[in-house]
C-alpha positions in Angstrom: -33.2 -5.9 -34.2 -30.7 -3.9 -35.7 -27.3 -2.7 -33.8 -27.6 1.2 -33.2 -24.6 3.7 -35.3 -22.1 5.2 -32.9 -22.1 8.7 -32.7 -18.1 9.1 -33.0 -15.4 6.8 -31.9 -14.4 5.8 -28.2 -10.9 7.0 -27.6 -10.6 4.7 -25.2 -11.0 1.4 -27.5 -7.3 2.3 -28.6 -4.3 0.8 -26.9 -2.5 3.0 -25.1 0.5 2.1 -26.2 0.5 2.3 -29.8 -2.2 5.2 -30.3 0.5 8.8 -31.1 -2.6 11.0 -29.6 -1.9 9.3 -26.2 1.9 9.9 -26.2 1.6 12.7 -23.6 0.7 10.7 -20.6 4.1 9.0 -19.0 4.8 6.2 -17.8 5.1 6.8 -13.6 6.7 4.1 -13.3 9.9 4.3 -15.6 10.6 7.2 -14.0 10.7 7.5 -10.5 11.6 4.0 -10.0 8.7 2.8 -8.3 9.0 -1.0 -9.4 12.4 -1.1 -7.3 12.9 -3.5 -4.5 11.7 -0.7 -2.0 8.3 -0.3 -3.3 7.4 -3.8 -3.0 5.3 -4.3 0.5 6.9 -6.1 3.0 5.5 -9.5 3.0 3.6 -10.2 6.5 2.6 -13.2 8.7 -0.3 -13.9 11.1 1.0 -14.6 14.3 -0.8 -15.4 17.4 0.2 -15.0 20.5 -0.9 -14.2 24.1 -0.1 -10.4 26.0 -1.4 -9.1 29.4 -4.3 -7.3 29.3 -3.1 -4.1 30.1 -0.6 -3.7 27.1 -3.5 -4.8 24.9 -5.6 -2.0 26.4 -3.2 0.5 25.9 -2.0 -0.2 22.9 -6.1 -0.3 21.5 -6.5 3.3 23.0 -3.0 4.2 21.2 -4.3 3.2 18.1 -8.1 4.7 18.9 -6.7 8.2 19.5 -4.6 8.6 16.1 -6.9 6.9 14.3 -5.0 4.1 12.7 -5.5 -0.1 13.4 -4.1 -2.1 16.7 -1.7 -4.1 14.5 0.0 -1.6 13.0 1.0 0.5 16.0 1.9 -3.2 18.3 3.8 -3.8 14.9 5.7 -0.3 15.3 6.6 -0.9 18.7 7.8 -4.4 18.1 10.3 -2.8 15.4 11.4 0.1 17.5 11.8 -2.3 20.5 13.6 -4.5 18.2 15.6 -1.6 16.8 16.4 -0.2 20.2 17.7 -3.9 21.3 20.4 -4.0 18.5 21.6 -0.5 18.9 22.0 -1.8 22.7 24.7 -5.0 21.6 
């Protein structure tokens, strides 16, 4: 068998960085500083640990009605009662 002809050139076969037709698209993140320190994810940590079943419920229907997961609003109440403590001493 015989390899088929290309109909024109793939654009995309050329590196982006040294190809001049591709100069128009920037470089995000140069820019607006988005490899900085505060872009990075905060680094997280499975913890297990026993709560009364009522807080669990309520915090399961918190999450339920704005749509978002049970660990990330107990996490947001951790931080604000953590947050609230220190502004307290």
């Amino acid at each position: 068998m015989t390899k088929k002809q290309s109909m024109g050139h793939n654009p995309l076969a050329y590196s982006l960085k040294s190809h001049a037709s591709f100069d128009f698209i920037r470089d995000i993140q140069e820019e607006d500083g988005s490899d900085s320190e505060e872009a990075k994810p905060v680094e997280k940590k499975v913890a297990s640990y026993y709560l009364e079943k009522p807080i669990v419920d309520e915090i399961r229907e918190i999450a339920e009605t704005e749509d978002r997961s049970f660990s990330s609003v107990a996490n947001e109440f951790l931080k604000s009662a953590l947050k609230s403590k220190d502004e307290i001493e």
